[in-house]
C-alpha positions, -999 to 999 in steps of 0.1 A, spaced: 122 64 -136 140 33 -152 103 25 -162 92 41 -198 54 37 -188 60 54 -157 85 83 -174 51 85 -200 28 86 -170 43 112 -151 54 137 -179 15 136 -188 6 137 -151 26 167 -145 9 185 -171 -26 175 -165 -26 182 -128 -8 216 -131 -45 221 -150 -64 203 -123 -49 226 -98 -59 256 -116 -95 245 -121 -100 239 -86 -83 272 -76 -105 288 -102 -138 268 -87 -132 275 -52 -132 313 -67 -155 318 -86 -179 302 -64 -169 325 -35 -167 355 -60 -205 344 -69 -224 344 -34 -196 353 -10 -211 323 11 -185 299 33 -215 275 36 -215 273 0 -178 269 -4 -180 237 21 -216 224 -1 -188 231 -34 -162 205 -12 -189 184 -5 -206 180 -37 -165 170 -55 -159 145 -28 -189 125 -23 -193 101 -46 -159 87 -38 -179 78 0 -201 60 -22 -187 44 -62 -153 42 -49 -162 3 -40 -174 0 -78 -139 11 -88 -121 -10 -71 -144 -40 -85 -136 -26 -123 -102 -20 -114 -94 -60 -102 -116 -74 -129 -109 -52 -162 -80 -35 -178 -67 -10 -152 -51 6 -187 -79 8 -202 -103 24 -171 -77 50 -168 -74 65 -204 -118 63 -202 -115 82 -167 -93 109 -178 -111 111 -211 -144 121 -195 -131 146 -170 -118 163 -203 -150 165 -217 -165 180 -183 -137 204 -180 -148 218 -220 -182 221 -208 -177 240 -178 -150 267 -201 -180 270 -224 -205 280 -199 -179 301 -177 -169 320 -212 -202 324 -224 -213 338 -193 -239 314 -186 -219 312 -150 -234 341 -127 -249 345 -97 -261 318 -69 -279 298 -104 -241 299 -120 -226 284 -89 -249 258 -81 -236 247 -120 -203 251 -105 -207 227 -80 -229 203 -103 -197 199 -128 -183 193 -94 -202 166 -83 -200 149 -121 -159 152 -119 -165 139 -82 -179 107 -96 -152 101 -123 -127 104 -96 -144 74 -77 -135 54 -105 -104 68 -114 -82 70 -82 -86 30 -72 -81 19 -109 -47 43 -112 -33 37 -73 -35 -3 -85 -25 0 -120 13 16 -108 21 -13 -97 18 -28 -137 42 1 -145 69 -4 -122 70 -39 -105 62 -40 -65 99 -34 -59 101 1 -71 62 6 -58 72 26 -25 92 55 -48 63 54 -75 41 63 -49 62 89 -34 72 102 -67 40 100 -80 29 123 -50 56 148 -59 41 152 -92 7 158 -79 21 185 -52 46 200 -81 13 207 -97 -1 215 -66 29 246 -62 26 256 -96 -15 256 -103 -29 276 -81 -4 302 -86 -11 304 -121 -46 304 -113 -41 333 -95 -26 356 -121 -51 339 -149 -78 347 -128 -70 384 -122 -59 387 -156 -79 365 -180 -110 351 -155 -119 317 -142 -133 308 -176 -95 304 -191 -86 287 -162 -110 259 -168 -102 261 -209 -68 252 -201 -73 225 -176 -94 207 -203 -65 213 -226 -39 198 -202 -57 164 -205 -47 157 -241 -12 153 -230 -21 124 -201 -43 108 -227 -18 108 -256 7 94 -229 -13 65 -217 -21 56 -252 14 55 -261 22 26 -230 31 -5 -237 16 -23 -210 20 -62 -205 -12 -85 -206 -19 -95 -172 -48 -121 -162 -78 -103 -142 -96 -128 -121 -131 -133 -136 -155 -114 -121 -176 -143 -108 -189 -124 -77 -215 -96 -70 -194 -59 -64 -213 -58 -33 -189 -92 -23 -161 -79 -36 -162 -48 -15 -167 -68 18 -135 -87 8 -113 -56 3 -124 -41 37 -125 -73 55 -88 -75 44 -83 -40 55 -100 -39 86 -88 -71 98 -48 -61 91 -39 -41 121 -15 -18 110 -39 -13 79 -65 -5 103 -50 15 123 -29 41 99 -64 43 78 -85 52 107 -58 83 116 -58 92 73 -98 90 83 -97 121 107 -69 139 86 -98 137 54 -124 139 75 -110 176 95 -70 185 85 -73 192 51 -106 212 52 -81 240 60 -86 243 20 -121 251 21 -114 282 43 -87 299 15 -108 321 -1 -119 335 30 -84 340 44 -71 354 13 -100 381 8 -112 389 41 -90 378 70 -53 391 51 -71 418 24 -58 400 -4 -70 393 -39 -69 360 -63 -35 361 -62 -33 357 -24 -53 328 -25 -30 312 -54 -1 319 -33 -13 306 -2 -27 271 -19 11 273 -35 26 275 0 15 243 10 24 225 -26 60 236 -17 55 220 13 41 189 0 63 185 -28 95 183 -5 77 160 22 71 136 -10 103 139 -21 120 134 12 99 103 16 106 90 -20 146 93 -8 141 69 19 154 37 16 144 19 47 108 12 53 109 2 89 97 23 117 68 34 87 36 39 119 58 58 137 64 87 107 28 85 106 19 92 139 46 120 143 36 142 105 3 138 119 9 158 149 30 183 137 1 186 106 -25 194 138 0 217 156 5 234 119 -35 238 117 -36 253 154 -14 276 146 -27 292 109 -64 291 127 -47 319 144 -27 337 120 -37 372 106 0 380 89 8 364 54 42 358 59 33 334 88 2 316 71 25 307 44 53 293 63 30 271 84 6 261 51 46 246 43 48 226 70 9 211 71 17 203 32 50 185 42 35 168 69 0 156 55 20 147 21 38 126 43 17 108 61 -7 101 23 23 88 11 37 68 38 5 50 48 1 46 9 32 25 7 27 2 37 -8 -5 29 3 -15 -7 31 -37 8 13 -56 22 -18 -61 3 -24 -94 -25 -23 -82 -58 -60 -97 -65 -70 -73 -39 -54 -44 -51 -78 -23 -60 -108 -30 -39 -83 -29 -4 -78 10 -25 -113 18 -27 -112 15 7 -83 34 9 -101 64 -11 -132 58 10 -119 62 44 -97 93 37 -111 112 2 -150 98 11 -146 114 43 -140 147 30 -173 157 18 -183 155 52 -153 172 67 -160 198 41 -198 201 48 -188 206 85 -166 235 77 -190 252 61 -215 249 83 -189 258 117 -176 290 96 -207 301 93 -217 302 125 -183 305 148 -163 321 119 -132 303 99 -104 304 124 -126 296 154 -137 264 128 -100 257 117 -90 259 155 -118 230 166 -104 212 139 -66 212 142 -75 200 180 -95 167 169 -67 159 146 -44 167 174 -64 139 197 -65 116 170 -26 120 162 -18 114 199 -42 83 207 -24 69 171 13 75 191 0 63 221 -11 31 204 21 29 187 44 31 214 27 5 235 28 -22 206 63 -14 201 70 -21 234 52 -54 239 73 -65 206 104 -55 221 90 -75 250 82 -103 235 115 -104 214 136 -97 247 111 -130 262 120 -153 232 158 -143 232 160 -149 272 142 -186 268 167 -192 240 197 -183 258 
């Protein structure tokens, strides 16, 4: 926080994603509100997440050839202008029925692709706020914003919701964005040279996940963040259903649950922006994983509040975690001139995936019911988690092999 473009970037993050959080609470909602469809509410996760599967590339390419500064102010910008448009139609009424959510998840799908540009270009363009020595606690502070906002939205959302309607919800998020905007534009940031952009994108992608895939520890902490986007977080997708029809609750159940896990995840970012030793990094990994698919085994089968709420705490410490942590050792050890394309791969292995993941939930609810769905995914993350440990614990040992070899033959 020694930084004033990072103090100016988190005051007008905090208050942009406190919106952000609202209008997805809101979404998820009034979508289920509209058709009372689970299928639909994994097509609405489907439709926000998949263009970062597919443009995420692109923004990595703008983000290591053009002002990162600059690509973040336009991102955030345009997600403003998307949020007025869908207040206007939600207040209006022109949102109802199956028609108004299919526009639901449209404006979905349009945010969707602005985020495809916007997380690469703003995961690289910390590092021009803070220096790469206080990178590891912008990351995990910069995590702790986004799951302070996380706590704090949805609740809001909740009691908006019940009180006001989704419509307000949205107004206010669109609101919120003046604040990032008018905080970006008051940076000062240093002119740094961008290598020309003297090959195709379709190049420059290979590069970043040639780099990636060939770095082991890359590799292997982005393939485990692959099955946590790809099945642990869909445990989102299923809130509305858990709220309304599993515990008999209302909006503000809902807001409530989704601010259970924000505690959660606001603590497991701040206990990882406290560290100050880095070492031992894959391990933290491979043990918040588990204890995120032990969490997700255990909700599939709860049916009290009370309980849902203390284990949506842990899976939010633990998944916030494990973001954060293989975050900062995949930024450590990356070349700056790669930055952002080695994070579009980043956002296309975990966030790409999750479209899918959230197709798949749909789909399994539908036919086996949520918790049965939640229950088949907590136990592939499980499997995932433990072949990640397994992995682990056998290349620790052959270093602490190899190190006890070369100290013997020194001796």
């Amino acid at each position: 926080m020694q930084h004033r473009n990072f103090q100016l970037f988190i005051a007008g993050q905090l208050t942009s994603l406190v919106g952000t959080w609202m209008q997805t609470t809101a979404q998820l909602w009034l979508v289920y509100r509209l058709t009372g469809s689970a299928a639909l509410l994994g097509i609405f996760g489907f439709a926000s997440q998949l263009p970062l599967l597919f443009l995420s590339w692109l923004g990595g390419y703008i983000g290591d050839h053009y002002n990162r500064h600059r690509g973040v102010i336009t991102t955030q910008s345009v997600s403003m202008v998307l949020a007025f448009v869908l207040a206007a139609l939600t207040l209006t009424g022109e949102i109802r029925g199956w028609r108004g959510a299919w526009v639901v998840i449209g404006i979905a799908f349009l945010l969707g692709v602005v985020n495809a540009f916007d997380v690469p270009i703003r995961q690289a363009f910390l590092v021009q706020m803070v220096g790469k020595e206080d990178l590891p606690n912008a990351i995990a502070l910069n995590s702790s914003i986004f799951n302070g906002a996380r706590v704090v939205g949805p609740a809001i959302a909740g009691f908006a919701i019940a009180w006001f309607g989704e419509g307000w919800c949205f107004f206010l998020n669109a609101l919120s964005f003046v604040a990032v905007i008018v905080a970006l534009l008051m940076m000062r940031i240093p002119k740094t040279e961008m290598k020309p952009a003297d090959e195709s994108p379709l190049k420059s992608l290979v590069q970043g996940f040639h780099f990636a895939m060939g770095d082991l520890p890359i590799r292997s902490t982005l393939l485990l963040l692959s099955v946590l986007g790809l099945f642990g977080l869909q445990y989102s997708v299923f809130m509305p259903i858990y709220a309304q029809d599993i515990l008999k609750g209302n909006a503000r159940t809902l807001g409530l649950l989704m601010s259970s896990a924000g505690v959660g995840a606001v603590l497991g970012a701040l206990h990882f922006a406290a560290r100050t030793n880095y070492k031992g990094l894959a391990r933290w990994i491979g043990a918040t994983s588990t204890t995120c698919a032990i969490g997700l085994l255990i909700f599939s089968g709860a049916k009290v509040f009370w309980l849902c709420a203390v284990v949506l705490f842990v899976v939010g410490f633990a998944t916030t975690s494990q973001m954060a942590a293989t975050n900062t050792l995949m930024q450590n050890r990356v070349p700056d001139e790669l930055r952002s394309r080695v994070m579009a791969v980043y956002a296309t292995m975990f966030m790409g995936v999750q479209p899918i993941g959230a197709l798949l939930a749909g789909g399994v609810a539908k036919r086996i019911g949520a918790p049965h769905a939640l229950s088949v995914f907590g136990s592939l993350v499980l499997l995932g988690s433990l072949v990640f440990v397994s992995k682990v614990v056998a290349r620790t040992r052959q270093v602490q092999t190899a190190s006890q070899a070369q100290g013997s033959g020194t001796r």
